[in-house]
N, C-alpha and C positions, 0 to 999 in steps of 0.2 A: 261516316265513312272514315276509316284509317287513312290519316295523311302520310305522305312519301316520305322518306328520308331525305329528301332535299325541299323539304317543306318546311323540316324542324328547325326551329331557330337554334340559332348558336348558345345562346342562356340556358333555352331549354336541355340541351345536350348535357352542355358541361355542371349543369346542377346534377343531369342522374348520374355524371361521370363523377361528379365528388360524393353525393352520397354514398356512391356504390365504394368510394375509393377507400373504406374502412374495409378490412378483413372480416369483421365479425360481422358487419351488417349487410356484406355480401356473401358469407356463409348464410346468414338468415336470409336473403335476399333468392337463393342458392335453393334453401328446401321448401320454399313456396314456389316454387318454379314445379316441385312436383307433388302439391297437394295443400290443402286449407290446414292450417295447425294454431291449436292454441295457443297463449304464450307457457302455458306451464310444461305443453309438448316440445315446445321450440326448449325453455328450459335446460330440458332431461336431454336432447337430444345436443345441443351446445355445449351443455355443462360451463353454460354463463349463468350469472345469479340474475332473478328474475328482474329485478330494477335495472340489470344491465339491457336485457333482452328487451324490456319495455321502451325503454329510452332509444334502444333502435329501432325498434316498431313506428316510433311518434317521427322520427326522423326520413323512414320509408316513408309513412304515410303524408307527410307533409310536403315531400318530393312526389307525392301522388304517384308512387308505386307498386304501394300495399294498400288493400280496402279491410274494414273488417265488418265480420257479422255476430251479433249478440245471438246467444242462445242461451237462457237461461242466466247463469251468473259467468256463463264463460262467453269468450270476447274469440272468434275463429279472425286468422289471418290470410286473405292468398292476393296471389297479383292480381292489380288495379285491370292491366289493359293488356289482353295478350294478343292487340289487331293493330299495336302501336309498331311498327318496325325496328325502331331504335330499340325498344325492350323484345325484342325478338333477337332482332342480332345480340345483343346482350345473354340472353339467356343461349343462344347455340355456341357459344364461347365458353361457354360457365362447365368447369369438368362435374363428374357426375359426385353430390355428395358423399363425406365418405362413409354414408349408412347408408343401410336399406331401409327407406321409411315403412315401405309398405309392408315390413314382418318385423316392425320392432314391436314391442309388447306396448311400451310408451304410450303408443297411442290410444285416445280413446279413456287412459288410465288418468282420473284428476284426482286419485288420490295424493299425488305430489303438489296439488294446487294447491295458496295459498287465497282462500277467500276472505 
C-alpha cells in the first residue's frame, strides 16, 4: 500500500527533491512521466549525448525513480512507483514536455543506438 505524504520521511523527500533539482534529469524525469523509452530515444529526443543521458538514468535510478527493463540489447526506462504520492505531486507540477512523444518518429527507431 502507498504511503501518505505525511508518512515520507524528510530524507526521503529532499533526495527526489535534489535529484530532480537538475534540469536535464527532470526533463528526462519529465518524458517518463509519459511513457517507457529507451536511452537512445530519450537521446534523440534530449539531444543530450548518450553518456550524458545514461549518467542521469544511474542517478534516477538510484534515487529509485526510474526502473528499467531489458529487451533484447536495449535497456527501456519509466517510473519506479506511480502509487507513491510525493511522485504524483511531482509529476502534476511538471509542464507538459516540449514534444509530442507519441508522434515522434524517434521512437521505436534504434537505428541511432549505439550498441
Amino acid at each position: 500500500m502507498a504511503q501518505s505524504m505525511e508518512n515520507q520521511s524528510i530524507e526521503y523527500i529532499a533526495g527526489i527533491m535534489k535529484t530532480l533539482g537538475d534540469e536535464n534529469r527532470l526533463y528526462i524525469f519529465s518524458l517518463l512521466t509519459k511513457q517507457e523509452l529507451c536511452v537512445c530515444e530519450i537521446t534523440a529526443i534530449s539531444h543530450l549525448s548518450q553518456s550524458n543521458v545514461s549518467q542521469h538514468l544511474a542517478k534516477l535510478r538510484s534515487a529509485g525513480l526510474v526502473k528499467e527493463r531489458k529487451d533484447a540489447q536495449w535497456v527501456y526506462y519509466s517510473i519506479k512507483d506511480l502509487k507513491n504520492p510525493v511522485i504524483n505531486e511531482i509529476i502534476k507540477l511538471l509542464p507538459e514536455p516540449d514534444v509530442d512523444i507519441s508522434k515522434s518518429t524517434i521512437l521505436g527507431n534504434h537505428s541511432t543506438c549505439k550498441l
